[in-house]
C-alpha positions as CSV (number, residue, x, y, z in Angstrom):
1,X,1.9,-18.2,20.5
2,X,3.9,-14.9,19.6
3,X,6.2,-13.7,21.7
4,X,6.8,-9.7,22.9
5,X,9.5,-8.2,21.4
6,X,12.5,-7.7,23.6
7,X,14.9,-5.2,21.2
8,X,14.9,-1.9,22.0
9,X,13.5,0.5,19.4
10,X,16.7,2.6,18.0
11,X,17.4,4.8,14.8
12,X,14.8,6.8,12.3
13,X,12.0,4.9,9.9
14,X,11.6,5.8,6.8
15,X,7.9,4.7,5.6
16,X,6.1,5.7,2.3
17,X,2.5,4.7,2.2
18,X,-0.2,4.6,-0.8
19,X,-3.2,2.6,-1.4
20,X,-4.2,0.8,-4.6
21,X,-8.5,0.8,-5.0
22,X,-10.8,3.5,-3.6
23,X,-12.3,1.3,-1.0
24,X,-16.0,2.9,-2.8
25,X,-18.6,0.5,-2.5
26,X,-21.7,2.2,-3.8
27,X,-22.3,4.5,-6.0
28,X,-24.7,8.1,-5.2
29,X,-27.7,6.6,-5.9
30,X,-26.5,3.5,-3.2
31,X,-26.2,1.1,-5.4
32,X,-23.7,-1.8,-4.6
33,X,-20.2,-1.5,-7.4
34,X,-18.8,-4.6,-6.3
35,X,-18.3,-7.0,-8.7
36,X,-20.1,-4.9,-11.0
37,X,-18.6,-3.7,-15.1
38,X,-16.5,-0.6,-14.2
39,X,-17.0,-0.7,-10.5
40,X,-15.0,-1.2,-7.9
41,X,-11.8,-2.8,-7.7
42,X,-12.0,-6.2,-6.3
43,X,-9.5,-5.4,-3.6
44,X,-8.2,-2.4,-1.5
45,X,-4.7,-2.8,-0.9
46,X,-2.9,-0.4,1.8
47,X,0.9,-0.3,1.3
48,X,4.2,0.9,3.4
49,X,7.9,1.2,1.8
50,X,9.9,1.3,4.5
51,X,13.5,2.9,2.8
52,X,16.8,2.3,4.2
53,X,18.0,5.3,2.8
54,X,15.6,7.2,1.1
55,X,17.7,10.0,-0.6
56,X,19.4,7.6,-2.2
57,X,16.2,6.3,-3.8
58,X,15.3,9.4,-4.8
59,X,18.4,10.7,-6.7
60,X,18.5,7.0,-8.5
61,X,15.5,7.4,-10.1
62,X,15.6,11.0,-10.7
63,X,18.7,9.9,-12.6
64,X,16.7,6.9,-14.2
65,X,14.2,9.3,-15.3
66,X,16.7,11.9,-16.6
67,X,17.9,9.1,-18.7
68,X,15.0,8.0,-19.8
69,X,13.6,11.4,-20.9
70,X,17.0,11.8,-23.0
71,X,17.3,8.7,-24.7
72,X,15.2,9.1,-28.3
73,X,13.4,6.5,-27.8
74,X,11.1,7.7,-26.2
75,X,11.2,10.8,-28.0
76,X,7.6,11.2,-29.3
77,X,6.3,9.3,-26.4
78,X,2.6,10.8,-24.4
79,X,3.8,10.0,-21.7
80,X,7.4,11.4,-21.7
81,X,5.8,14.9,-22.2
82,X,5.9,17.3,-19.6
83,X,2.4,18.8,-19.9
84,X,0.5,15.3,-19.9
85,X,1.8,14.8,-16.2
86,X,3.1,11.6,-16.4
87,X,6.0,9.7,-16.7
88,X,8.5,12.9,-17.5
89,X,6.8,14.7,-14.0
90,X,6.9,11.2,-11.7
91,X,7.1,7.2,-12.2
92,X,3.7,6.4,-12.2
93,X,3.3,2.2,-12.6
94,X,-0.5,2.4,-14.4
95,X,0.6,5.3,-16.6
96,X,4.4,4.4,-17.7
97,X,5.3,2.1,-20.7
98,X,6.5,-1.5,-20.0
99,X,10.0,-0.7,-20.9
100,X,10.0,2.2,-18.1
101,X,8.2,-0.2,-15.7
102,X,11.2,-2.9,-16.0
103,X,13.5,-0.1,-15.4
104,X,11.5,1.0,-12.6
105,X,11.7,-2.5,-10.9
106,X,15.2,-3.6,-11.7
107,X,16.3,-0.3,-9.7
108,X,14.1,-0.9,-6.9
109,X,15.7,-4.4,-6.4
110,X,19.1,-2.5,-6.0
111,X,18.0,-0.8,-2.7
112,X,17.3,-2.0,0.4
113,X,13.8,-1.6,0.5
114,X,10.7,-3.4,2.6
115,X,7.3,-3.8,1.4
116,X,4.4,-4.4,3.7
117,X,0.9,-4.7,2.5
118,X,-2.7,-5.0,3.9
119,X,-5.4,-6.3,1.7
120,X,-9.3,-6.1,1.5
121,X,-11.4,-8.2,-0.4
122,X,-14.1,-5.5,-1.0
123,X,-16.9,-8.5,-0.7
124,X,-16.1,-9.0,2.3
125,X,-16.3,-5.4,3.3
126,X,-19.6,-5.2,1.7
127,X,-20.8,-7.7,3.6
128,X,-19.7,-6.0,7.0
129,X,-21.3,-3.1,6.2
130,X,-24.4,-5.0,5.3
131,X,-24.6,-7.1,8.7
132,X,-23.5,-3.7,10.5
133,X,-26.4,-1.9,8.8
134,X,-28.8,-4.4,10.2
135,X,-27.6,-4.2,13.5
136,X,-27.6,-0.1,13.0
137,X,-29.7,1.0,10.4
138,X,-28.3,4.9,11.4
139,X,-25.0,3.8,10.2
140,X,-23.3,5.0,7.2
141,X,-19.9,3.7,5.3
142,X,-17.8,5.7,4.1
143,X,-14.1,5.4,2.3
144,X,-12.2,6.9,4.9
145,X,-13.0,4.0,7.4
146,X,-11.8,1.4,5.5
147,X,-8.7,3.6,4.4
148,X,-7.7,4.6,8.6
149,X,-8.5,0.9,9.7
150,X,-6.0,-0.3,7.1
151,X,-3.4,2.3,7.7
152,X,-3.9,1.4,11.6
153,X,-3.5,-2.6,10.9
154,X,-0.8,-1.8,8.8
155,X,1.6,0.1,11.7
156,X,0.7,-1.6,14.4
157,X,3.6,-4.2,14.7
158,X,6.0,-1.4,13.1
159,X,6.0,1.5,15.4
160,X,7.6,0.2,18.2
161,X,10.7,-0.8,16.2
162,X,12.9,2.7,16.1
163,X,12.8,5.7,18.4
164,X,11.5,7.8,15.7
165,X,9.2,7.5,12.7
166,X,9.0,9.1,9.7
167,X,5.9,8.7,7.9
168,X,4.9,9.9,4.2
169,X,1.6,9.5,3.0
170,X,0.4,9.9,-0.5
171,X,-2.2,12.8,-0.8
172,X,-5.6,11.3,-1.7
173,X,-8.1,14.5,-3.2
174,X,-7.8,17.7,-2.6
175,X,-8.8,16.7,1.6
176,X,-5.9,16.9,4.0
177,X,-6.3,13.9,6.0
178,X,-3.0,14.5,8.1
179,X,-4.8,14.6,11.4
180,X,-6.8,11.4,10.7
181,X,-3.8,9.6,9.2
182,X,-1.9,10.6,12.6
183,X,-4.9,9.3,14.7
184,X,-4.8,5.8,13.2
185,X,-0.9,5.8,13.8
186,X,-1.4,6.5,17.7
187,X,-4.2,3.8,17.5
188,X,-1.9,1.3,16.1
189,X,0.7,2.1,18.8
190,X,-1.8,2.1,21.1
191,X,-3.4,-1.5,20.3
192,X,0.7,-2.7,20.5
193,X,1.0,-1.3,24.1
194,X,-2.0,-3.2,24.6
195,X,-1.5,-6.1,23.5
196,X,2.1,-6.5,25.0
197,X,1.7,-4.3,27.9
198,X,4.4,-2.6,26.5
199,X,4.7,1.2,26.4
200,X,6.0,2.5,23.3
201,X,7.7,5.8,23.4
202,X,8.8,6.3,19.5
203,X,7.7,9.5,18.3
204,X,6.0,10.3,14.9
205,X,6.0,12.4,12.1
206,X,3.7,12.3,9.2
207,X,3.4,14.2,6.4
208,X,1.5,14.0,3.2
209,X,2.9,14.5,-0.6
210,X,2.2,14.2,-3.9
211,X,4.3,11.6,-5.6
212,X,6.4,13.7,-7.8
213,X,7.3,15.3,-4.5
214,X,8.5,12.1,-2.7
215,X,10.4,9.2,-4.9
216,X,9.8,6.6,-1.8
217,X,5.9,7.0,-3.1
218,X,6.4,6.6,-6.8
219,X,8.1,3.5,-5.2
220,X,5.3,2.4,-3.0
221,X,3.2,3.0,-6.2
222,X,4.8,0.6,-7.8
223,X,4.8,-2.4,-5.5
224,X,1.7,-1.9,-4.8
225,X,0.8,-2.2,-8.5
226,X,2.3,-5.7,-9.1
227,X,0.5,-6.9,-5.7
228,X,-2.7,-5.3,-7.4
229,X,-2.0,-7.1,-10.8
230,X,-1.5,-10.1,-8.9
231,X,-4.9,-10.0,-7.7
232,X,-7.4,-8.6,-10.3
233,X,-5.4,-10.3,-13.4
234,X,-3.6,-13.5,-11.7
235,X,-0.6,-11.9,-13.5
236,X,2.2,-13.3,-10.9
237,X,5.5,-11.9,-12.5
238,X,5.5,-8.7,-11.4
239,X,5.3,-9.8,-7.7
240,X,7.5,-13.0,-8.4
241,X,10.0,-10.4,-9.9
242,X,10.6,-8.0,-6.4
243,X,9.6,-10.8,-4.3
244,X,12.4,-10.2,-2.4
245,X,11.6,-6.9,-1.1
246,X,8.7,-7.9,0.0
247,X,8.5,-8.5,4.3
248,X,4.6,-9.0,5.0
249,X,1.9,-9.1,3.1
250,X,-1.6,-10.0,5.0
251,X,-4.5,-10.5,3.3
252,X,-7.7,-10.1,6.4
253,X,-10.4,-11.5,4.5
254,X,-8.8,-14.6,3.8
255,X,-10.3,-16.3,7.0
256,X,-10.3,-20.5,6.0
257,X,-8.1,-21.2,8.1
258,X,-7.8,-18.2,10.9
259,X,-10.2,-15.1,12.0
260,X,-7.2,-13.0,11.5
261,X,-6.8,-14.2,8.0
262,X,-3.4,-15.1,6.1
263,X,0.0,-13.8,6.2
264,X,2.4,-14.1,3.6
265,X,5.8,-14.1,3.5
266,X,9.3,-15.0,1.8
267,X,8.6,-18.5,4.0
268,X,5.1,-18.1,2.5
269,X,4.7,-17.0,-1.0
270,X,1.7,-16.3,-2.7
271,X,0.9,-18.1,-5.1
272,X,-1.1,-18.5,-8.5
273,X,-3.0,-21.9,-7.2
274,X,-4.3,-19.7,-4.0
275,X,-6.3,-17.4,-5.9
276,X,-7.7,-19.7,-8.5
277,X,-10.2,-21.2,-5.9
278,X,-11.6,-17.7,-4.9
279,X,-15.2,-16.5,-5.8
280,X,-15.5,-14.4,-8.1
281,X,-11.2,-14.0,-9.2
């Protein structure tokens, strides 16, 4: 059985947060996208970058991109132009060339950086929404409930650990969802307290940015990408690659062995074999 912490919380946090997937599981007309050509990814993946010191991140890769952008190789590049919005505005894993991506990851594994990730395997939130609507056919699903209950999972063993936390969330839409994304910070500090009968006084701040705006979310971005790629392509060696800088990683809906599901670590590495077995991967 785990045991309450005992350290006292001390210094500032530093956590960036983005999710990989849109947690969308039907479409307007209600049909189901799961599983289906062009739906919806087969996971939702909710990750934190917590930064040792984040201005140093964010003047490396300004620098990196700075270089980048000057070097004529990638002259005549899409990407590399300013007006397209990509690469030359912000690191962006999906959008940016393979060369820029191994840049990217060899600079993250010069900082100290942690990763923490949760992940949903959206068949097994379609199915709780199913079994829920049968039990209450007034109620309705909707993104931002996966998104909160992910965010809340996700902090709920982290907020207790420094006297002051500084959260940075990556803007999703044109909605500001600062209040809600606050709410399911207090809720994860509150389920802590709970659970340890252990009043936790660290105060919070969040904000919300666009990634060009805040490096420790291109960052975020791109960790979150390899654990992504890991899971829709079985394509390890992005994850095997920053490994290292990766803390927690718990995947709920993985419930063989344990209702809570399955938490990896650097004692417990994914790996390839895990997935092969899986419906539908």
């Amino acid at each position: 059985m785990a045991k309450a912490p005992t350290a006292p919380p001390s210094g500032i946090a530093h956590y960036f947060v983005d999710e990989s997937g849109d947690g969308v599981l039907f479409n307007a007309k209600g049909q189901v996208l799961v599983g289906q050509p062009g739906g919806a990814m087969g996971h939702f993946i909710m990750g934190l970058l917590e930064a040792e010191d984040p201005a140093a991140l964010s003047l490396d890769l300004e620098q990196l991109r700075a270089d980048l952008k000057a070097d004529p190789y990638f002259k005549n590049v899409p990407s590399f132009q300013p007006e397209r919005g990509k690469t030359a505005v912000a690191f962006h894993a999906k959008d940016d060339l393979p060369e820029v991506r191994r840049e990217v990851f060899k600079l993250l594994l010069r900082h100290s950086v942690k990763f923490y990730a949760e992940v949903r395997d959206m068949r097994a939130v379609l199915s709780y929404v199913r079994e829920r609507n049968a039990r209450n056919a007034s109620y309705r699903y909707h993104p931002n409930e996966l998104y909160d209950s992910s965010v809340a999972r996700l902090f709920k063993n982290r907020l207790h650990q420094y006297e002051s936390c500084r959260v940075c969330y990556a803007v999703r839409g044109s909605s500001d969802r600062t209040k809600s994304f606050a709410d399911s910070l207090v809720l994860a500090r509150d389920r802590f307290a709970k659970q340890w009968d252990k009043q936790v006084a660290t105060s919070i701040e969040v904000t919300a940015a666009q990634p060009f705006q805040q490096a420790g979310l291109q960052a975020v971005d791109y960790m979150l990408w390899a654990l992504q790629r890991y899971y829709a392509r079985q394509e390890s060696r992005f994850l095997e690659l920053v490994w290292s800088k990766v803390s927690l990683i718990h995947a709920v809906d993985e419930t063989d062995t344990a209702p809570y599901g399955v938490y990896y670590s650097k004692t417990k590495p994914l790996a390839g074999a895990a997935l092969k077995n899986k419906v539908g991967i």
